[in-house]
C-alpha positions as CSV (number, residue, x, y, z in Angstrom):
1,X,-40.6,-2.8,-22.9
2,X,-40.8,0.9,-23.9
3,X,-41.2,-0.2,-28.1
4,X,-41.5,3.8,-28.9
5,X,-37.5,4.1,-28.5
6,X,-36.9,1.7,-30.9
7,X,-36.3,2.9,-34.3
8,X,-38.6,0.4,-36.0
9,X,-40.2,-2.9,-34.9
10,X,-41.8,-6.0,-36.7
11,X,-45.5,-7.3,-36.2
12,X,-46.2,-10.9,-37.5
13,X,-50.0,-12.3,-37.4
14,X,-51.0,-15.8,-37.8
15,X,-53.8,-17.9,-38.3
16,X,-54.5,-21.3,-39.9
17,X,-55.5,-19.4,-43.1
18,X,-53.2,-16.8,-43.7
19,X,-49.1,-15.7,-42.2
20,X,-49.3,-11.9,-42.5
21,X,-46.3,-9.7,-41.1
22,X,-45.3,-6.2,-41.1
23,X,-42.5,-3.5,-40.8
24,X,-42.4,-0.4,-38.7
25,X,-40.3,2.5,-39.0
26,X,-40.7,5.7,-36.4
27,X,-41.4,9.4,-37.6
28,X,-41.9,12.3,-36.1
29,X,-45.5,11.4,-34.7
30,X,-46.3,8.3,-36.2
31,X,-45.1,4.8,-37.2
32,X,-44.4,4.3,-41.0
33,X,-45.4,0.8,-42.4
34,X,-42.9,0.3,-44.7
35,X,-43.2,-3.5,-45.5
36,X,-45.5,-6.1,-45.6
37,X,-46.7,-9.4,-47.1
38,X,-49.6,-12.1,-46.6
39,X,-48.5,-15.4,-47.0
40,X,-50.4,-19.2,-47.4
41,X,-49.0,-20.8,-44.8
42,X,-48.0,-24.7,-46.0
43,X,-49.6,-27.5,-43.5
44,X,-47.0,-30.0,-44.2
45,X,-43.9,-27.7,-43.5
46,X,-45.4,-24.5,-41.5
47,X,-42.3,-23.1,-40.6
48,X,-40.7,-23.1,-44.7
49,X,-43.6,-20.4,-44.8
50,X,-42.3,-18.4,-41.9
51,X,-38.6,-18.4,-43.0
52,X,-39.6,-16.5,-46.1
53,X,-41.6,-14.3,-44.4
54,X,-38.6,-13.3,-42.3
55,X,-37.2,-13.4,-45.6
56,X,-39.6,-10.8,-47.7
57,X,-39.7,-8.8,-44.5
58,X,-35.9,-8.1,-43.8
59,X,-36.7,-8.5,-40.0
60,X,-34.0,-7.2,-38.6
61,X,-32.7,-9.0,-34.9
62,X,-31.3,-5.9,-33.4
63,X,-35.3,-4.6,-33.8
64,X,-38.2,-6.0,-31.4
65,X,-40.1,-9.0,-33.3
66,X,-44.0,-9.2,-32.1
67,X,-46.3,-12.0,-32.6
68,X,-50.2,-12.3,-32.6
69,X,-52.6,-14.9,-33.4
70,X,-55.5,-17.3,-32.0
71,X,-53.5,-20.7,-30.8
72,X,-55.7,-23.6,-30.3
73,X,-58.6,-23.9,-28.2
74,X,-57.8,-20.7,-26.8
75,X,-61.0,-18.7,-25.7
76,X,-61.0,-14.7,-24.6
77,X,-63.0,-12.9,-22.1
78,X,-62.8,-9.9,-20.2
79,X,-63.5,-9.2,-16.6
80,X,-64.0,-7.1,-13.4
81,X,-62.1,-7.2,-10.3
82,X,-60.3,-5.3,-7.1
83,X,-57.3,-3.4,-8.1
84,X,-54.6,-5.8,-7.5
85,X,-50.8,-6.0,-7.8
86,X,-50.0,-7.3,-11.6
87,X,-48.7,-9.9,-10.3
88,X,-51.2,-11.5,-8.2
89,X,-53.5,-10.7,-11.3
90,X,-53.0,-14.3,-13.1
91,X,-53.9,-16.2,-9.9
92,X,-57.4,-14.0,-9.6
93,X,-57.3,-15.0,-13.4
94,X,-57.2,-19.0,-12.2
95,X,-59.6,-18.5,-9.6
96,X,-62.1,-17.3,-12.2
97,X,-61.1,-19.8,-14.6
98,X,-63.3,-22.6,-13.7
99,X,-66.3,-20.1,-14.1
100,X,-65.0,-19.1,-17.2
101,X,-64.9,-22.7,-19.2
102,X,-66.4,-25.9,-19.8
103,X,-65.2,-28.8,-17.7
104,X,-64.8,-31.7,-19.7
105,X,-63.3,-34.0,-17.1
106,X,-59.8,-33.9,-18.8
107,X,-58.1,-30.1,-19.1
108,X,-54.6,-29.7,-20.0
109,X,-52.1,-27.6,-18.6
110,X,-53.5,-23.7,-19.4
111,X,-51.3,-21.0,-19.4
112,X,-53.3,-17.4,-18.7
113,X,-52.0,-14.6,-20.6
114,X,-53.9,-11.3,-19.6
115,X,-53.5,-7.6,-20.2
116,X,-54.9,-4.1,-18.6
117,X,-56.9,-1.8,-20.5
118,X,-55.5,1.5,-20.5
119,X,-52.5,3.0,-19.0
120,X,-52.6,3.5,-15.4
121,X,-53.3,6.9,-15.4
122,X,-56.3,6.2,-17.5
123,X,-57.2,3.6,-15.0
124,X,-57.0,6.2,-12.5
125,X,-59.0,8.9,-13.6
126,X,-61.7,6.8,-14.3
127,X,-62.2,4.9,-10.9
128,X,-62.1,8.6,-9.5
129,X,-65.0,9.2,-12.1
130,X,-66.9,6.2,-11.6
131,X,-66.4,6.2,-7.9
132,X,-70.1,5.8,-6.2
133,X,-71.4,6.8,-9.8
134,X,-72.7,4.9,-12.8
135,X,-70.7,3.3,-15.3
136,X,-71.1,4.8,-19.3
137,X,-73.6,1.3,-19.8
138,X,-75.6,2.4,-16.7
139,X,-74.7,-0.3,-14.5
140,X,-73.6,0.0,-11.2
141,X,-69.7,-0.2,-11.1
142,X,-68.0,-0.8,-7.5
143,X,-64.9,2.0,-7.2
144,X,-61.5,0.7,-6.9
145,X,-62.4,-2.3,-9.0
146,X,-60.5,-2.9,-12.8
147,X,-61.1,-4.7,-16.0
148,X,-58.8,-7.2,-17.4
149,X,-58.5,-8.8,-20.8
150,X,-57.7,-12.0,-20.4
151,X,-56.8,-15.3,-22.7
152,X,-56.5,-19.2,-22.0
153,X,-54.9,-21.3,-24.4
154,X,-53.5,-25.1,-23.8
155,X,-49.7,-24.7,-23.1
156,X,-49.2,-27.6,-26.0
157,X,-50.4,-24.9,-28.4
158,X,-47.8,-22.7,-27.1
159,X,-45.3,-25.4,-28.0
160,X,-46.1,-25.5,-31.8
161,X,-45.3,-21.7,-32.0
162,X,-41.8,-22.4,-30.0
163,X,-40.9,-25.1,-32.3
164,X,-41.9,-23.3,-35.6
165,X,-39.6,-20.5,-34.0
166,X,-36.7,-22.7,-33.2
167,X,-36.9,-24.1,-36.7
168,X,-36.6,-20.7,-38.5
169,X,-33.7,-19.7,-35.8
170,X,-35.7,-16.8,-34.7
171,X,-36.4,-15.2,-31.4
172,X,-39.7,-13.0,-30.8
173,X,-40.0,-10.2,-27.8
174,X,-43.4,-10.8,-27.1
175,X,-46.8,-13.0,-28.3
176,X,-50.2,-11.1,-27.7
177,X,-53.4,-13.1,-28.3
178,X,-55.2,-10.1,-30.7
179,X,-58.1,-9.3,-28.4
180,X,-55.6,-8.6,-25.4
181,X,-55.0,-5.2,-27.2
182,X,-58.1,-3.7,-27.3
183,X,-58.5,-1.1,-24.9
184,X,-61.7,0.3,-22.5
185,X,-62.7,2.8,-25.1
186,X,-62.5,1.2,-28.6
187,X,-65.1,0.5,-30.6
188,X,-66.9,-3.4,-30.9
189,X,-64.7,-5.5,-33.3
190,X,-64.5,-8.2,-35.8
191,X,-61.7,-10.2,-36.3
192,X,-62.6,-12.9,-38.5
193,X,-59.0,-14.6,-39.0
194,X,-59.3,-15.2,-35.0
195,X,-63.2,-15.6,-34.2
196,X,-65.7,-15.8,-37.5
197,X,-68.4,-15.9,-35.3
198,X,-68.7,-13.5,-33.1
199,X,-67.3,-10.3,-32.5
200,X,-66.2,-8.6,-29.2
201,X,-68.5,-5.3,-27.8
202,X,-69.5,-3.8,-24.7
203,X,-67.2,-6.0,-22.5
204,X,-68.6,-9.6,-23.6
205,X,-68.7,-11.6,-27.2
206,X,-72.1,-10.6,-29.4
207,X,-72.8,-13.5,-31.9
208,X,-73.3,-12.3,-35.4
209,X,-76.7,-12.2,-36.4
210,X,-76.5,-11.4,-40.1
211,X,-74.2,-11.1,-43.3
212,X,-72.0,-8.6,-44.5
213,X,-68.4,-7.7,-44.1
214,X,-69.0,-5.4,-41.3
215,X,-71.1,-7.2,-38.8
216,X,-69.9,-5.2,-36.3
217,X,-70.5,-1.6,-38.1
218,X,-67.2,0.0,-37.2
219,X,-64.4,-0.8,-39.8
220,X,-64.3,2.7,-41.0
221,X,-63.8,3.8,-37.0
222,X,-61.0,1.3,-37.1
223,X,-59.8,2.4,-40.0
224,X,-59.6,6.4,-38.8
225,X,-57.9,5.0,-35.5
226,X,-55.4,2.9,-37.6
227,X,-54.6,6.4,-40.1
228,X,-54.4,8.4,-36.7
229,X,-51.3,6.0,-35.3
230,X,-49.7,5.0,-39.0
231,X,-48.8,6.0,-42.5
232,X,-49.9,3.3,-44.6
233,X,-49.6,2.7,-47.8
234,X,-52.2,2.9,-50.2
235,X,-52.0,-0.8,-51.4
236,X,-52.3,-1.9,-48.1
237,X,-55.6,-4.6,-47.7
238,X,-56.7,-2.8,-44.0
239,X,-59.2,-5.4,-43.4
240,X,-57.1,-8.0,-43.9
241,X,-54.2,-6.6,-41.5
242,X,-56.9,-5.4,-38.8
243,X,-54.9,-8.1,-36.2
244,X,-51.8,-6.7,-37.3
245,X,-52.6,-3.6,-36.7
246,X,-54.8,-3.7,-33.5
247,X,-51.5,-5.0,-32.1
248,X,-49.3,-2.3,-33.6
249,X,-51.0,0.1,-32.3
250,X,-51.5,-1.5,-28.4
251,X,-47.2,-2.1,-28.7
252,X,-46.8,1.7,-28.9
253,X,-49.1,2.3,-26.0
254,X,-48.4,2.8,-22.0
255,X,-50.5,0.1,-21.3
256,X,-48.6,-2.2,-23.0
257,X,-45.5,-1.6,-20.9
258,X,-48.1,-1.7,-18.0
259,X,-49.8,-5.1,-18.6
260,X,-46.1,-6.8,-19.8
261,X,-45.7,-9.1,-16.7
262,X,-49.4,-10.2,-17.8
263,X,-48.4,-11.0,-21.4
264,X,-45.1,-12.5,-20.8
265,X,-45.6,-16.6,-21.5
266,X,-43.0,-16.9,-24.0
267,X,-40.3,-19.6,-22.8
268,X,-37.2,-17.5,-21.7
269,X,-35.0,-19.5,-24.4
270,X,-37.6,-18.1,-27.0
271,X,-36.9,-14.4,-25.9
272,X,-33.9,-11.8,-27.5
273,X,-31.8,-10.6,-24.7
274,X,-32.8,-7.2,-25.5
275,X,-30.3,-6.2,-22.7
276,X,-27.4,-8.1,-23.5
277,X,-25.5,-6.0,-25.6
278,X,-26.0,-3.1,-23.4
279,X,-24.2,-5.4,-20.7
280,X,-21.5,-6.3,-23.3
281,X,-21.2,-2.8,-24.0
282,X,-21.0,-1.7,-20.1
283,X,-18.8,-4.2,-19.6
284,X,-16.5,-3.2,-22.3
285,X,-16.7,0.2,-21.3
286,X,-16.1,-0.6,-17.5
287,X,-13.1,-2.4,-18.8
288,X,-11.7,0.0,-21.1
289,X,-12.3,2.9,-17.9
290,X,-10.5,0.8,-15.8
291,X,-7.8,0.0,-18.9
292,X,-7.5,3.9,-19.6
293,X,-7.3,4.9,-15.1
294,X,-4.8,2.0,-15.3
295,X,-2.4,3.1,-18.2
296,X,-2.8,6.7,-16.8
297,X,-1.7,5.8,-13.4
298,X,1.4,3.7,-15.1
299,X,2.3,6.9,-16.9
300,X,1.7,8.9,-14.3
301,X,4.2,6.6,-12.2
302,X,6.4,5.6,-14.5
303,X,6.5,9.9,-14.7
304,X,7.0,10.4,-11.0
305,X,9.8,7.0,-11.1
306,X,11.5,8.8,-13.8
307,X,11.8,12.6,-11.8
308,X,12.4,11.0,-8.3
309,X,15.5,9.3,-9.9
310,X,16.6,12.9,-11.7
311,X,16.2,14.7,-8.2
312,X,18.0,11.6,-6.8
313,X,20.9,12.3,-8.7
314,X,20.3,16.2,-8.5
315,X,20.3,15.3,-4.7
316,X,23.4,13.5,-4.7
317,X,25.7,16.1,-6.7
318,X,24.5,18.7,-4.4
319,X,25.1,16.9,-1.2
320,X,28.3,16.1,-2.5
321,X,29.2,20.0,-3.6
322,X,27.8,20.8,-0.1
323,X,30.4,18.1,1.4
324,X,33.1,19.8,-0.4
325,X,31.8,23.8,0.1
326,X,31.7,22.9,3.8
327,X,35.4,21.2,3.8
328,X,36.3,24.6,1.9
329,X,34.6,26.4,4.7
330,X,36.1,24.6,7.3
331,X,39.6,25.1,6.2
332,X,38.8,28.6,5.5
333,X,37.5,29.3,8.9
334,X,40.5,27.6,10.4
335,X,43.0,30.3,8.0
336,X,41.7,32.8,9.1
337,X,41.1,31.5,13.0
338,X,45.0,31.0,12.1
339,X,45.1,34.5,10.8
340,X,43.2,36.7,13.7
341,X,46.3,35.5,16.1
342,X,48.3,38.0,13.8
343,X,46.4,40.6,12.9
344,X,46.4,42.5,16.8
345,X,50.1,42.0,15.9
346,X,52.1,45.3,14.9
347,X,54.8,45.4,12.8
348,X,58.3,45.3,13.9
349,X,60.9,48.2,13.6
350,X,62.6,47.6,10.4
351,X,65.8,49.0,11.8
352,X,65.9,46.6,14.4
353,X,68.8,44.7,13.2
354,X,70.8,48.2,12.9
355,X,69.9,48.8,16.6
356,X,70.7,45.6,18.3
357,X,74.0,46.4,16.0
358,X,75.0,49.6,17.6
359,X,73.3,48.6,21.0
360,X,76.4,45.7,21.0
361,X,79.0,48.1,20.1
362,X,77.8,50.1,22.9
363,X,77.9,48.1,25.6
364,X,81.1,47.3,27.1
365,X,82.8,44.1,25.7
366,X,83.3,42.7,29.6
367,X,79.2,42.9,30.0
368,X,77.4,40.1,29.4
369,X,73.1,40.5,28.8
370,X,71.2,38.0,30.1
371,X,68.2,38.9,29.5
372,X,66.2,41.6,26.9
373,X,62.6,42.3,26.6
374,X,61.8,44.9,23.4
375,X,58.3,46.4,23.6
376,X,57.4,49.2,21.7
377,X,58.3,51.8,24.7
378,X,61.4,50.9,25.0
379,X,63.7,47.6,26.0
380,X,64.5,46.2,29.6
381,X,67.9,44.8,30.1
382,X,69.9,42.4,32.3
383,X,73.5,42.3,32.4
384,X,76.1,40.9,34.1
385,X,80.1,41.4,34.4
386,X,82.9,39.6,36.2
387,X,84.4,43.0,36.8
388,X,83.1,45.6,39.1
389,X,81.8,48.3,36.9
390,X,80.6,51.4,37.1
391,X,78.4,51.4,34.4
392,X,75.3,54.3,34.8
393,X,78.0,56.5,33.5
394,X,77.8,54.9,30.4
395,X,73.7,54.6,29.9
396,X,73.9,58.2,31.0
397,X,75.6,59.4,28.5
398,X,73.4,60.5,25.8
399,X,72.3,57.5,23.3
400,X,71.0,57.9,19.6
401,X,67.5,55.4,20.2
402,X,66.8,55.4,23.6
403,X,67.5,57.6,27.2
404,X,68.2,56.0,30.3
405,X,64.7,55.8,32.4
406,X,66.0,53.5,35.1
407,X,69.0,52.1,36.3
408,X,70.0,49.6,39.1
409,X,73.2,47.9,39.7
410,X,74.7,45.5,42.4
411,X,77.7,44.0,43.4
412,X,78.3,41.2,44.9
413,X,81.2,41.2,46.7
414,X,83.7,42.9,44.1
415,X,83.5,39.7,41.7
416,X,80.1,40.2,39.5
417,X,78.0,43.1,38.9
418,X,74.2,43.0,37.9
419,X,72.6,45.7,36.1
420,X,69.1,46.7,35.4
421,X,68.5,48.7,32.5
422,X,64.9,50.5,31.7
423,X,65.5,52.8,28.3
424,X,62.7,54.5,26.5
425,X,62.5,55.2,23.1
426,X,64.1,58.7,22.2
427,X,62.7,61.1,19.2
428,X,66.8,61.3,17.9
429,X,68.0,58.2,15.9
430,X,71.8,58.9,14.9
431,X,74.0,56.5,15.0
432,X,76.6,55.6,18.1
433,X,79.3,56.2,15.2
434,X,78.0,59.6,14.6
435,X,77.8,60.2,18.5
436,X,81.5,58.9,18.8
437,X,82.5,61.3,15.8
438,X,80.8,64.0,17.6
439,X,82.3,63.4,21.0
440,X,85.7,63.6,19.7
């Protein structure tokens, strides 16, 4: 857990003595403390004192909750060992264990809650340093071997915290036994609301061999670390809060989100689901993108329904205009198919019926034509008579349209007469009345 994105978080310490708990608010480059309170906690009904600590503090659930404190018959100690996995860390841890203790024929259930000093680069640089080298308390320090604080507590002790939690209706991120967060390079310490007798330096307990509030000789060191990391206010009892504190600090460090597997012994029905209402939040995003592709794609249909139907339509009226323009066509190509027969056609004389007129008087009233062809050159006749005639005189006398261009006749036998007539058109056009007048 990366607590430095948060904007604030809440630190609560315990002890049989005194319930002590603490806001945090982020800055610019430090953590603000900008509540606190130190309660008596009450041995008949423990968790009425937590409730109004959550009270005084305002804890808020949206923000990480932190716990620290010595459970029963918990012991600390800190050791060396190959650079494992995390993981495989805690069963090293039980291995050593039995080294580590008194036996006293009966153990209970232990749970092992450890933690890494340093962040892993830290760890990194100094292995390269120490490597075949001297450690800083001129021992002889293997490479590739690391040093982990480690705690064993009962898991029955464990279970008086869970049900002091579960009676206030609280959840807490993480519990940190208060010597898990000191780190390679701090100072000895003294934390007498955890161990009254002995304080922790130079990797190993050191019994206190005299009086004083500072046994150790480095509260004013803590103190300058404590002002480097917070703003605290000026009522603020330091000594008193040094638990708090030493585990505000180690929350806001890397290796803290290093060493989590390590510290993680909380039950799981103890812990927030810090990611929970991210997941709601995906999820309701992921439903609302699918909602918003949805209703777009609906639109965009309902759109596309909407014009296919209009072109439909726009479809239909023009295949219908195209079956009538083509009927149209049709009947126009056929007029004028009808047409073209005509138009190699000339125009007829317009004096026809006057000719034919004068071409009857002309002929002889005993001559009979069977058959006329007209052409624009002239007309071919056929004629017959009952009567022997002698009829070329007559076509060869001079005729107002036409001049005689051939002429056949024949006789058969004295009783009928067939004639052949070929007459060309002639440039004169008077009348056979006028050519009568004039002959006589």
């Amino acid at each position: 857990m990366n607590t430095a994105k948060f904007k604030g978080f809440a630190v609560i310490a315990f002890s049989q003595e005194k319930l002590r708990g603490a806001v945090f608010r982020r800055l610019k480059t430090k953590h603000e403390l900008v509540r606190h309170c130190s309660l008596v906690p009450d041995p008949a009904d423990p968790a009425k004192t937590w409730k109004e600590l959550f009270r005084l503090l305002a804890v808020s659930r949206d923000e990480p909750l932190f716990l620290c404190g010595a459970l029963k018959k918990s012991f600390f100690f800190r050791t060396r060992m190959a650079e494992i996995p995390v993981r495989a860390i805690r069963g090293a841890l039980a291995l050593e264990l039995p080294r580590r203790r008194l036996s006293t024929g009966q153990e209970e259930e232990s749970v092992i809650q450890f933690s890494l000093p340093g962040s892993p680069a830290e760890r990194k640089n100094a292995s390269a340093a120490k490597e075949g080298g001297e450690n800083e308390n001129g021992s002889e320090e293997e490479s590739g071997e690391i040093k982990v604080n480690a705690c064993v507590f009962p898991a029955s002790s464990l279970e008086e915290l869970s049900a002091i939690l579960l009676q206030c209706g609280r959840k807490a991120d993480m519990y940190v036994y208060p010597f898990l967060a000191l780190q390679d390079s701090d100072p000895a310490l003294h934390l007498p609301d955890v161990e009254k007798d002995f304080y922790f330096a130079a990797d190993s307990w050191q019994m206190i061999s005299g009086g004083g509030d500072d046994p150790a000789g480095t509260n004013g060191i803590w103190e300058k670390i404590f002002a480097q990391k917070f703003e605290l206010p000026s009522d603020l009892p330091v000594k008193e809060f040094f638990s708090l504190l030493l585990c505000a600090r180690y929350f806001l460090t890397p290796s803290f989100a290093s060493s989590e597997a390590g510290l993680d012994v909380l039950p799981a029905k103890l812990r927030p689901s810090r990611l929970k209402p991210q997941l709601k939040l995906g999820a309701l995003l992921l439903v609302l993108i699918l909602f918003n592709a949805l209703w777009s794609c609906s639109g965009q249909w309902l759109h596309n329904f909407r014009e296919y139907k209009v072109l439909s339509r726009e479809k239909a009226a023009l295949a219908e205009e195209n079956r009538k323009l083509s009927a149209k066509i049709r009947k126009v190509e056929k007029d004028g198919k009808e047409r073209q027969k005509y138009v190699p056609v000339k125009a007829g004389e317009n004096e026809i019926v006057r000719k034919l007129h004068d071409l009857t008087d002309f002929l002889p009233s005993n001559v009979m034509v069977s058959s006329m062809r007209w052409s624009d050159s002239g007309v071919d006749l056929t004629m017959f008579s009952e009567e022997s005639l002698n009829i070329s005189e007559t076509f060869r006398t001079r005729f107002p349209y036409w001049k005689l261009a051939n002429i056949q006749q024949r006789n058969f036998g004295g009783a009928a007469t067939m004639i052949t007539v070929r007459l060309t058109n002639s440039d004169e056009g008077a009348s056979p009345e006028r050519e009568r007048g004039r002959r006589r």
